[in-house]
PDB file of the backbone (N, CA, C, O) and the ligand in Angstrom, with CONECT records:
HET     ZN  A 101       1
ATOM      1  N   UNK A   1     -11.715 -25.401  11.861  1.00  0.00           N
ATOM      2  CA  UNK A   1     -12.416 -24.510  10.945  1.00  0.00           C
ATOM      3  C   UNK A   1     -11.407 -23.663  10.168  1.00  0.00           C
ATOM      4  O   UNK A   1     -10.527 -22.961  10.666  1.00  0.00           O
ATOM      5  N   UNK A   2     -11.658 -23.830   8.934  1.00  0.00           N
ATOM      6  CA  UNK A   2     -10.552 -22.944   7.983  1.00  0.00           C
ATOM      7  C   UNK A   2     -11.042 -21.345   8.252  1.00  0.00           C
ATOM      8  O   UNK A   2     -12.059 -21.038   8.874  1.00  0.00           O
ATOM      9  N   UNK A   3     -10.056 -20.371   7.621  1.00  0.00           N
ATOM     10  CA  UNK A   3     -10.443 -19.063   7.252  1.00  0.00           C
ATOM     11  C   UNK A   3     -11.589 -19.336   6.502  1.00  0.00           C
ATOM     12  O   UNK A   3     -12.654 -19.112   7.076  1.00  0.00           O
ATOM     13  N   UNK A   4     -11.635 -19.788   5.301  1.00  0.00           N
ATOM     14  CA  UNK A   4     -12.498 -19.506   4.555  1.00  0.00           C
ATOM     15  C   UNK A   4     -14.231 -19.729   5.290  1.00  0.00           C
ATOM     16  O   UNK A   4     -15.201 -18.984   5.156  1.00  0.00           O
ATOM     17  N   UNK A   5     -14.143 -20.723   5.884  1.00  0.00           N
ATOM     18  CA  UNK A   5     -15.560 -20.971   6.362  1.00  0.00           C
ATOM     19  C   UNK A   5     -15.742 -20.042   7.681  1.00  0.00           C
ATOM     20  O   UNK A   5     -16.866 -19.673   8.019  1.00  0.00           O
ATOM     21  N   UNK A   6     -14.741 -19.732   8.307  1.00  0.00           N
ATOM     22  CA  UNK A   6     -15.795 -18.760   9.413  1.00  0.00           C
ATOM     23  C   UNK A   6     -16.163 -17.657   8.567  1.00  0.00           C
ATOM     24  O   UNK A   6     -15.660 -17.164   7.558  1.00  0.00           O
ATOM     25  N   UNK A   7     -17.345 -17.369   9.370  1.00  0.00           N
ATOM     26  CA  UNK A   7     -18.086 -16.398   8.834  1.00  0.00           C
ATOM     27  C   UNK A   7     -17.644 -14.350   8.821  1.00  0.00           C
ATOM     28  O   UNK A   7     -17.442 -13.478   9.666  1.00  0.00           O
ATOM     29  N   UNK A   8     -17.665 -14.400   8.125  1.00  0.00           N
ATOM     30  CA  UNK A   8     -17.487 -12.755   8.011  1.00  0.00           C
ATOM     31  C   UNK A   8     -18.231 -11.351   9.049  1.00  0.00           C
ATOM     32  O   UNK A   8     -19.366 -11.001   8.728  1.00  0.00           O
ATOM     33  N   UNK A   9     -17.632 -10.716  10.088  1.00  0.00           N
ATOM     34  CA  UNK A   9     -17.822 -10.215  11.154  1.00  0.00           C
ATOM     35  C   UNK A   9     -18.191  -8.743  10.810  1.00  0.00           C
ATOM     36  O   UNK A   9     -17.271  -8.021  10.425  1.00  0.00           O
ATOM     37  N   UNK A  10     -19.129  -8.356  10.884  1.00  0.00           N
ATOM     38  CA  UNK A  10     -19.386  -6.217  11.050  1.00  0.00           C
ATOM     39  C   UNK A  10     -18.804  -6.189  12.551  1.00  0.00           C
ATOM     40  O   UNK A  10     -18.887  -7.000  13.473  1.00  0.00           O
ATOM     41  N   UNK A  11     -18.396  -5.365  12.471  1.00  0.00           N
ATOM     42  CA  UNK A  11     -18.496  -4.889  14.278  1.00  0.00           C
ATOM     43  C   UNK A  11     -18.364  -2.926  14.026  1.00  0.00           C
ATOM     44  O   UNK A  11     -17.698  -2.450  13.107  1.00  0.00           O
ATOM     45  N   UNK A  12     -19.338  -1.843  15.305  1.00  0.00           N
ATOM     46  CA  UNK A  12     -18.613  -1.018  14.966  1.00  0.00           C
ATOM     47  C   UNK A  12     -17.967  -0.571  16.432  1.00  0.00           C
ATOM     48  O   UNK A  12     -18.168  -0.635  17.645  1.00  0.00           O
ATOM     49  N   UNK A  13     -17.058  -0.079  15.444  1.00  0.00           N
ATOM     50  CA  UNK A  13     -15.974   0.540  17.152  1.00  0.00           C
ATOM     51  C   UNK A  13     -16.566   1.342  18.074  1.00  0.00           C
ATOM     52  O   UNK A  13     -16.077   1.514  19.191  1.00  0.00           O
ATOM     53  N   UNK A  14     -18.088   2.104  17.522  1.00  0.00           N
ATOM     54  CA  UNK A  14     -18.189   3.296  18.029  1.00  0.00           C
ATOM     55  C   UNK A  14     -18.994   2.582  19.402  1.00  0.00           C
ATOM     56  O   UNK A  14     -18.636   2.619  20.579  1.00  0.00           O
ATOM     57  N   UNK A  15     -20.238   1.910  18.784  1.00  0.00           N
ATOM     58  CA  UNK A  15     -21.206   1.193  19.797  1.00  0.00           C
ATOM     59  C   UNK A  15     -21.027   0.100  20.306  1.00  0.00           C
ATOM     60  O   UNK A  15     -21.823  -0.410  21.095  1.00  0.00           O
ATOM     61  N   UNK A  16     -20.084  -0.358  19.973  1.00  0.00           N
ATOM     62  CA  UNK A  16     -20.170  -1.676  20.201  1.00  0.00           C
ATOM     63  C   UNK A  16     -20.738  -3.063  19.410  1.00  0.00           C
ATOM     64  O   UNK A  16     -20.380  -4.184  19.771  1.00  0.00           O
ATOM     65  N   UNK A  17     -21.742  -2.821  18.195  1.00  0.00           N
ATOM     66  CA  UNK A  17     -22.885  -2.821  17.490  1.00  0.00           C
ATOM     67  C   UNK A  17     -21.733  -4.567  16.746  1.00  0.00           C
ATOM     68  O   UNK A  17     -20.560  -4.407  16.405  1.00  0.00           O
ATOM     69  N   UNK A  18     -22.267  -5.652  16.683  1.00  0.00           N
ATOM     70  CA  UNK A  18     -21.727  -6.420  16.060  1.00  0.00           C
ATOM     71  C   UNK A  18     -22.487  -7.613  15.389  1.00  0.00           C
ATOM     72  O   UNK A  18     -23.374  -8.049  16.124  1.00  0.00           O
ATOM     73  N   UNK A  19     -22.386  -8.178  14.331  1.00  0.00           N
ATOM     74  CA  UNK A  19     -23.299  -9.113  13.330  1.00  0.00           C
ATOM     75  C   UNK A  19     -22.585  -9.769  12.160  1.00  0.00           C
ATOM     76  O   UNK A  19     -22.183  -9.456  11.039  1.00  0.00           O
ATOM     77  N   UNK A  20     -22.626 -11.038  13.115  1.00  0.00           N
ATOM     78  CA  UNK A  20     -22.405 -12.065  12.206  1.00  0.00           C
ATOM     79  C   UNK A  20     -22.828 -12.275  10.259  1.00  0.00           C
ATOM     80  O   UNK A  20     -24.025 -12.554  10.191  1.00  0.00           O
ATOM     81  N   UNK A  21     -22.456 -12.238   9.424  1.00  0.00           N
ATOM     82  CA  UNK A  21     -22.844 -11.675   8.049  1.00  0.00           C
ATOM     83  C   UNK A  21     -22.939 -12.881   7.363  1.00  0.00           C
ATOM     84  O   UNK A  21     -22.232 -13.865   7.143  1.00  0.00           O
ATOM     85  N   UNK A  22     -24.063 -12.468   7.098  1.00  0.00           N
ATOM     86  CA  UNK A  22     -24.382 -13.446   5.991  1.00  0.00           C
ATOM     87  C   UNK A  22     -24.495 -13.394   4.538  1.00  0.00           C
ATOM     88  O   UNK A  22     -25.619 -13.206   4.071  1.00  0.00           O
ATOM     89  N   UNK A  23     -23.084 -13.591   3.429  1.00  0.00           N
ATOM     90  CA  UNK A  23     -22.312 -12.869   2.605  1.00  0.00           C
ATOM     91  C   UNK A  23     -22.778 -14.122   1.530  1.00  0.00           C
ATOM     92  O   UNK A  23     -21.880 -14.747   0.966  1.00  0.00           O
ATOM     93  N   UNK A  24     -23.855 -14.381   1.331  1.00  0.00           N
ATOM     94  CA  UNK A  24     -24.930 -15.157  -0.038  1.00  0.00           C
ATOM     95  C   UNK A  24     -25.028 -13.592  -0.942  1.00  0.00           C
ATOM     96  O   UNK A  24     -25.147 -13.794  -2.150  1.00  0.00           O
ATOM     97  N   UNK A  25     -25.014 -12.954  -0.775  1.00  0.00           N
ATOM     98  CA  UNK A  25     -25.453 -12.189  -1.470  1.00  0.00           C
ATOM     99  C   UNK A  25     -24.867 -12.157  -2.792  1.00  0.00           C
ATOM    100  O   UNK A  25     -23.683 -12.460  -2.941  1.00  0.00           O
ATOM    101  N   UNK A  26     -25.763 -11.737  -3.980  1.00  0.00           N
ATOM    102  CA  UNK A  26     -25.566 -12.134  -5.291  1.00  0.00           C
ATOM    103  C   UNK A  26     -24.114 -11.719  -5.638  1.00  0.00           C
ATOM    104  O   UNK A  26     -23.152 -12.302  -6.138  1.00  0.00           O
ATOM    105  N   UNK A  27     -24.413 -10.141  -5.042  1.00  0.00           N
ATOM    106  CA  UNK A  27     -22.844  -9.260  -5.483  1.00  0.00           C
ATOM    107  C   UNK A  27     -21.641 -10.352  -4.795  1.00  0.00           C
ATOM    108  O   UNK A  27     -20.550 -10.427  -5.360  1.00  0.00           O
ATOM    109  N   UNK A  28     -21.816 -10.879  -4.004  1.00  0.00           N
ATOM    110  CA  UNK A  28     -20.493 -11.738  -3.791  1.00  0.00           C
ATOM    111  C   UNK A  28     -20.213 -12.665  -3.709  1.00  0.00           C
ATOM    112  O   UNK A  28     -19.364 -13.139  -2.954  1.00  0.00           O
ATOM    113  N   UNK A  29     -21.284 -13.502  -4.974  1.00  0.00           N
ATOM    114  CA  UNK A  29     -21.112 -14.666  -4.987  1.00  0.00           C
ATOM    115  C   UNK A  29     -20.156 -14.890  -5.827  1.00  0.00           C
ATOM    116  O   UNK A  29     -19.885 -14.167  -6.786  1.00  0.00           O
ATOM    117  N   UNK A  30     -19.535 -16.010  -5.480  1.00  0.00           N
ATOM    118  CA  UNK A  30     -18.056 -16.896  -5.937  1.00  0.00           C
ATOM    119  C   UNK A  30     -16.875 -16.317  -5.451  1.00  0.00           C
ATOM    120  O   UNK A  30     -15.805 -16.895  -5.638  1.00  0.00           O
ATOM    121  N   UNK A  31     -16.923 -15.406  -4.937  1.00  0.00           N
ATOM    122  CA  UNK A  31     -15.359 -14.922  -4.494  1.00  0.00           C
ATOM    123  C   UNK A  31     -15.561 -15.391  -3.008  1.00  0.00           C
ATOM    124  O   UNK A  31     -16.614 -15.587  -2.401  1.00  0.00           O
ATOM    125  N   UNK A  32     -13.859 -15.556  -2.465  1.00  0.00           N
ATOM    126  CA  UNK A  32     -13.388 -16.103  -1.549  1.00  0.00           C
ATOM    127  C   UNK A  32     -13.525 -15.132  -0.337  1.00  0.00           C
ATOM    128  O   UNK A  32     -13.884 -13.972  -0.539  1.00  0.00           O
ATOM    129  N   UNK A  33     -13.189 -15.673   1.170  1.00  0.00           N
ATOM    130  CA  UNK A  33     -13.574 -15.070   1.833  1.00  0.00           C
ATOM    131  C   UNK A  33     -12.697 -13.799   1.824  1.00  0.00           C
ATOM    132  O   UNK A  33     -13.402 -12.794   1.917  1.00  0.00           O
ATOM    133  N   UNK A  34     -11.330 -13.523   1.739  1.00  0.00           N
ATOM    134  CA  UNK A  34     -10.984 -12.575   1.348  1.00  0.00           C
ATOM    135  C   UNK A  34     -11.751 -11.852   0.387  1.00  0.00           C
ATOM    136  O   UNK A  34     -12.473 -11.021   0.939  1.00  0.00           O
ATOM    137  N   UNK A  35     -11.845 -11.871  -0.775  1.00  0.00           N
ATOM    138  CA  UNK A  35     -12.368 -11.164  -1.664  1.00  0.00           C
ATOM    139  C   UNK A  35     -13.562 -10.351  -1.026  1.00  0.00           C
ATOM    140  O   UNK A  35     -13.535  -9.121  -0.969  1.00  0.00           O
ATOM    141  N   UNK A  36     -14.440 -10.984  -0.627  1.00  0.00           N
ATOM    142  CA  UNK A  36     -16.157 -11.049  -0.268  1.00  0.00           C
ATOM    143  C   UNK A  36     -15.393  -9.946   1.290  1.00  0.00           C
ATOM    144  O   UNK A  36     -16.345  -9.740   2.044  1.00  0.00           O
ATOM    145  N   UNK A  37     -14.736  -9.610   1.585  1.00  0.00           N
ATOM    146  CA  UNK A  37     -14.655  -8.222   2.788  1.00  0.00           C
ATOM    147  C   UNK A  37     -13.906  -7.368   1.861  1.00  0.00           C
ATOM    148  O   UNK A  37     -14.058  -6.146   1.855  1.00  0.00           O
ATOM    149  N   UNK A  38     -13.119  -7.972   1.094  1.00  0.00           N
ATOM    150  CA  UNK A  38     -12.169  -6.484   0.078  1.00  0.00           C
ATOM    151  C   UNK A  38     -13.761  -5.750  -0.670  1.00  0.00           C
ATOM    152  O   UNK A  38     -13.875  -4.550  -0.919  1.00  0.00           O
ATOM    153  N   UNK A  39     -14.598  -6.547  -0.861  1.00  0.00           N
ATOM    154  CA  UNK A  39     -15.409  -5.835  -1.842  1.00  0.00           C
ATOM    155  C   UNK A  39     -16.465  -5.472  -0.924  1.00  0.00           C
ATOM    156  O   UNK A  39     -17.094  -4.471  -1.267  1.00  0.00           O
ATOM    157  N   UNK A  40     -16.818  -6.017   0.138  1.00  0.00           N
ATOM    158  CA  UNK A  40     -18.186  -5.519   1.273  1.00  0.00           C
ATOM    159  C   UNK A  40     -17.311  -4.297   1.215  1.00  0.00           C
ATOM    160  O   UNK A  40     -17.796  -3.276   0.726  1.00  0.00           O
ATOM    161  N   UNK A  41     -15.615  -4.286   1.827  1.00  0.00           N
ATOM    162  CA  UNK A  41     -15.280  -2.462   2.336  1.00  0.00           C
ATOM    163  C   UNK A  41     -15.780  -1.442   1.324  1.00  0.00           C
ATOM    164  O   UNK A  41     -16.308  -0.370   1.619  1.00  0.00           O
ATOM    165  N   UNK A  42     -15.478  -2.044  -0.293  1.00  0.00           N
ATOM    166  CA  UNK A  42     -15.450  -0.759  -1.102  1.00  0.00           C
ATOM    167  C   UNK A  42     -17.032  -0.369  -0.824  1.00  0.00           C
ATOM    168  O   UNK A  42     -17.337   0.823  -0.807  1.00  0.00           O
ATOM    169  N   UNK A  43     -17.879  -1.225  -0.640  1.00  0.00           N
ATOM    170  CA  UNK A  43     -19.520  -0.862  -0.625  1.00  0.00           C
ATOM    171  C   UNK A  43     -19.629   0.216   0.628  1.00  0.00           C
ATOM    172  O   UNK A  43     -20.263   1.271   0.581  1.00  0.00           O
ATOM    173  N   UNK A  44     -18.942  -0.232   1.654  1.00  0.00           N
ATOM    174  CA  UNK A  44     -19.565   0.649   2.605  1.00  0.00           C
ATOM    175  C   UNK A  44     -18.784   2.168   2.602  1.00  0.00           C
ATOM    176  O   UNK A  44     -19.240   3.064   3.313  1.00  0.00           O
ATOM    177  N   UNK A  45     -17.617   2.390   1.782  1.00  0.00           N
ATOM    178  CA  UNK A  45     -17.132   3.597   1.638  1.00  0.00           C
ATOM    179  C   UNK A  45     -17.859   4.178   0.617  1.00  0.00           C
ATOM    180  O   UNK A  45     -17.713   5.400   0.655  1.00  0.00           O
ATOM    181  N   UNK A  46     -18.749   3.732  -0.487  1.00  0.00           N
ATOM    182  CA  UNK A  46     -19.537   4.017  -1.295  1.00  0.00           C
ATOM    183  C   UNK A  46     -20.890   4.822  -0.491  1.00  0.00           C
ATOM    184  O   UNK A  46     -21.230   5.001   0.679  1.00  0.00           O
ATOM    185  N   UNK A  47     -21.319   5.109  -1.585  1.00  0.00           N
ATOM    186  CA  UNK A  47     -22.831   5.916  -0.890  1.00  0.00           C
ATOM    187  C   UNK A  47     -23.936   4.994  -1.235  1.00  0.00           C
ATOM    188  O   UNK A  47     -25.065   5.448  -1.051  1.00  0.00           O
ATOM    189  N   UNK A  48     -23.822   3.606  -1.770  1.00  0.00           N
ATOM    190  CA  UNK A  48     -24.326   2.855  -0.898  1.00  0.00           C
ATOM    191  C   UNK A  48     -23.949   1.525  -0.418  1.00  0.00           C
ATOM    192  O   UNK A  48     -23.815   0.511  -1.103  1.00  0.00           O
ATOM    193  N   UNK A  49     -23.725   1.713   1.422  1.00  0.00           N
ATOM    194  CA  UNK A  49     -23.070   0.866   1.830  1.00  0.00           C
ATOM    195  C   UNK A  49     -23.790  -0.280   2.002  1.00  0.00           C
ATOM    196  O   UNK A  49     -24.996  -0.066   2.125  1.00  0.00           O
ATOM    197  N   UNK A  50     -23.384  -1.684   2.064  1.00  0.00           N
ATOM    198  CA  UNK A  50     -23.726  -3.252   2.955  1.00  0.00           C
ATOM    199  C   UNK A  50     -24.649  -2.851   3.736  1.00  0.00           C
ATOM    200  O   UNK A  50     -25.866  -3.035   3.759  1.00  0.00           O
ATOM    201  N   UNK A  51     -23.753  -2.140   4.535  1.00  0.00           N
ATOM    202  CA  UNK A  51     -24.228  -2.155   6.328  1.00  0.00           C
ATOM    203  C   UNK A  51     -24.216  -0.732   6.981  1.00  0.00           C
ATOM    204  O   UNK A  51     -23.326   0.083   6.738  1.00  0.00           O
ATOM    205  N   UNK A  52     -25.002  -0.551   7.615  1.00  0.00           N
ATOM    206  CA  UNK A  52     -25.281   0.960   8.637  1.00  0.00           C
ATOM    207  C   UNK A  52     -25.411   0.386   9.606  1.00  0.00           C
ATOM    208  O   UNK A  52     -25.914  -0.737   9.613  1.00  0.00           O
ATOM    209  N   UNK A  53     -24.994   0.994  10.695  1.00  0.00           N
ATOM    210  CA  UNK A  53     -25.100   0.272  11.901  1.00  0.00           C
ATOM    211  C   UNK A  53     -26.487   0.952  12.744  1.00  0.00           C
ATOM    212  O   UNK A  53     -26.995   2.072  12.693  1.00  0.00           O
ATOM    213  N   UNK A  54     -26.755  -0.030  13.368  1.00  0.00           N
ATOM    214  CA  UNK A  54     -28.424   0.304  13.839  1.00  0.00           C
ATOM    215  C   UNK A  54     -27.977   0.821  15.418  1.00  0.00           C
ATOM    216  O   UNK A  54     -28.820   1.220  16.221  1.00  0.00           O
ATOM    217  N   UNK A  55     -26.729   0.757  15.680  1.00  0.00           N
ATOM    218  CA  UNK A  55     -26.869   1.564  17.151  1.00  0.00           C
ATOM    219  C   UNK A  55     -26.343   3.074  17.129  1.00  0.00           C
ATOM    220  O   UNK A  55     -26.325   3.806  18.119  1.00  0.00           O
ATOM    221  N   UNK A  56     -25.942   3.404  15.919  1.00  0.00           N
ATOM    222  CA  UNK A  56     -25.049   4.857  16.010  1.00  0.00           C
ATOM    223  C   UNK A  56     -26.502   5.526  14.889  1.00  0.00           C
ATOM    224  O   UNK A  56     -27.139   4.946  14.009  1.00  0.00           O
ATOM    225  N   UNK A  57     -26.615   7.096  15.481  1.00  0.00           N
ATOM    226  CA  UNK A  57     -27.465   8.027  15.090  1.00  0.00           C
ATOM    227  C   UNK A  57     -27.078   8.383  13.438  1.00  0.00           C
ATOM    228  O   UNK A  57     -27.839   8.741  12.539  1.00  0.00           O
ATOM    229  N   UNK A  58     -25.977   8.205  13.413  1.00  0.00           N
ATOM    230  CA  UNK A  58     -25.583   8.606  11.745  1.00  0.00           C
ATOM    231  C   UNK A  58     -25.101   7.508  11.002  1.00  0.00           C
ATOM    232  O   UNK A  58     -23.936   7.175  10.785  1.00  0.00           O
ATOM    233  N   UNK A  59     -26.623   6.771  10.486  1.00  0.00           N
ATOM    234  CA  UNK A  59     -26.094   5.810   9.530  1.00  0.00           C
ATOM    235  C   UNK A  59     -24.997   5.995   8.664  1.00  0.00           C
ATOM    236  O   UNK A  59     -23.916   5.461   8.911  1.00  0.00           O
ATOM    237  N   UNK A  60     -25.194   6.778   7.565  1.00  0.00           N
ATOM    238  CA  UNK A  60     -24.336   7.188   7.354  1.00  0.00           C
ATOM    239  C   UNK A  60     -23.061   7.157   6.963  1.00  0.00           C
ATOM    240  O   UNK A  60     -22.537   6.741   5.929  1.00  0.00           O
ATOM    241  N   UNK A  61     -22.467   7.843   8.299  1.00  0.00           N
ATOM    242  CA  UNK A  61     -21.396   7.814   8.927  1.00  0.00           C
ATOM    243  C   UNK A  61     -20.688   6.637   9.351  1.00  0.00           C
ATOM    244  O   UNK A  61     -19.502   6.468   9.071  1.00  0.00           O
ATOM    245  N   UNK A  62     -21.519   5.636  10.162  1.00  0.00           N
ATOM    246  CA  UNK A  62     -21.167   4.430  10.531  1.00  0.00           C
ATOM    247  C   UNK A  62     -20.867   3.546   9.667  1.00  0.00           C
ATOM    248  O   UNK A  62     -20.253   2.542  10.026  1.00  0.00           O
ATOM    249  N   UNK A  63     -21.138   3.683   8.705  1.00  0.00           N
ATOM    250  CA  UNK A  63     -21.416   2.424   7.564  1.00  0.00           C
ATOM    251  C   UNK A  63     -19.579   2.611   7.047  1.00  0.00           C
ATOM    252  O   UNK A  63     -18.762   1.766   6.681  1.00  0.00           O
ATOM    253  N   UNK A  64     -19.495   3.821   7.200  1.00  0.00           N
ATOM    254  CA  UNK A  64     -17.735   3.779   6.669  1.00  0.00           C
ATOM    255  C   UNK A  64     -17.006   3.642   7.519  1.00  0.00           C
ATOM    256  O   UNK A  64     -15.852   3.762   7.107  1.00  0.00           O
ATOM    257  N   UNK A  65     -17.103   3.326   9.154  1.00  0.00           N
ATOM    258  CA  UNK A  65     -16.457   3.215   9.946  1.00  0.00           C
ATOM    259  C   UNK A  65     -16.745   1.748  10.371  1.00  0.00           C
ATOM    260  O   UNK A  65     -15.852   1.348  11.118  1.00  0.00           O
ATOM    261  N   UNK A  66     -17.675   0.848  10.142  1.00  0.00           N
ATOM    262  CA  UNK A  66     -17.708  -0.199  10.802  1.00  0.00           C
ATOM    263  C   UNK A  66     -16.579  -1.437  10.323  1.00  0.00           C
ATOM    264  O   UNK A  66     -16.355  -1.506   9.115  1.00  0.00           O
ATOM    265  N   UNK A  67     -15.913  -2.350  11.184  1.00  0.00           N
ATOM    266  CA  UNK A  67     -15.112  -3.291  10.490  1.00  0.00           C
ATOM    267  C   UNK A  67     -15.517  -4.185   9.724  1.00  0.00           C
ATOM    268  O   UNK A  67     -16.321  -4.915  10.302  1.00  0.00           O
ATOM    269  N   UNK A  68     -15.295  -4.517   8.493  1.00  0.00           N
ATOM    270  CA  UNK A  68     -15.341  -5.729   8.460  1.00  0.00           C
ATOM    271  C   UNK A  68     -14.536  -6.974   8.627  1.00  0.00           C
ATOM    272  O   UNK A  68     -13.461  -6.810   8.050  1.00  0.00           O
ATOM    273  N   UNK A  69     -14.599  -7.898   9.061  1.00  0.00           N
ATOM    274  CA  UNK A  69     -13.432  -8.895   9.756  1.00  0.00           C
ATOM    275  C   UNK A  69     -14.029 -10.054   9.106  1.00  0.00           C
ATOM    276  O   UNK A  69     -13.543 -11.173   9.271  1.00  0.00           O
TER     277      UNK A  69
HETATM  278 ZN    ZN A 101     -22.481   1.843  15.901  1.00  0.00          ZN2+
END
């Protein structure tokens, strides 16, 4: 399996909280798997992120701390 085809990972450090991603999404279509996490990060440091994580109390918060891998 190349880089490019495994799939793109959330995880957050805080909970443990982790999900396989499913990166169809319009905003990132055609870019490579690099690209498609350089641009998920800028979203979730944005005010509005990808992803909030559903096990930590401060969405929020989590959404700028979770990895993407
Ligand atoms: Zn969490």
């Amino acid at each position: 399996m190349t880089d490019e085809s495994k799939p793109i990972e959330v995880y957050c450090p805080i909970c443990g909280f982790k999900e396989t991603l499913n990166a169809d999404d319009a905003r990132l279509a055609g870019l490579s798997r690099e690209e498609k996490i350089a641009r998920i990060r800028e979203f979730q440091a944005s005010d509005e992120p990808f992803f909030t994580c559903d096990g930590c109390d401060s969405e929020k918060e989590s959404a700028k701390i979770l990895e993407i891998r």
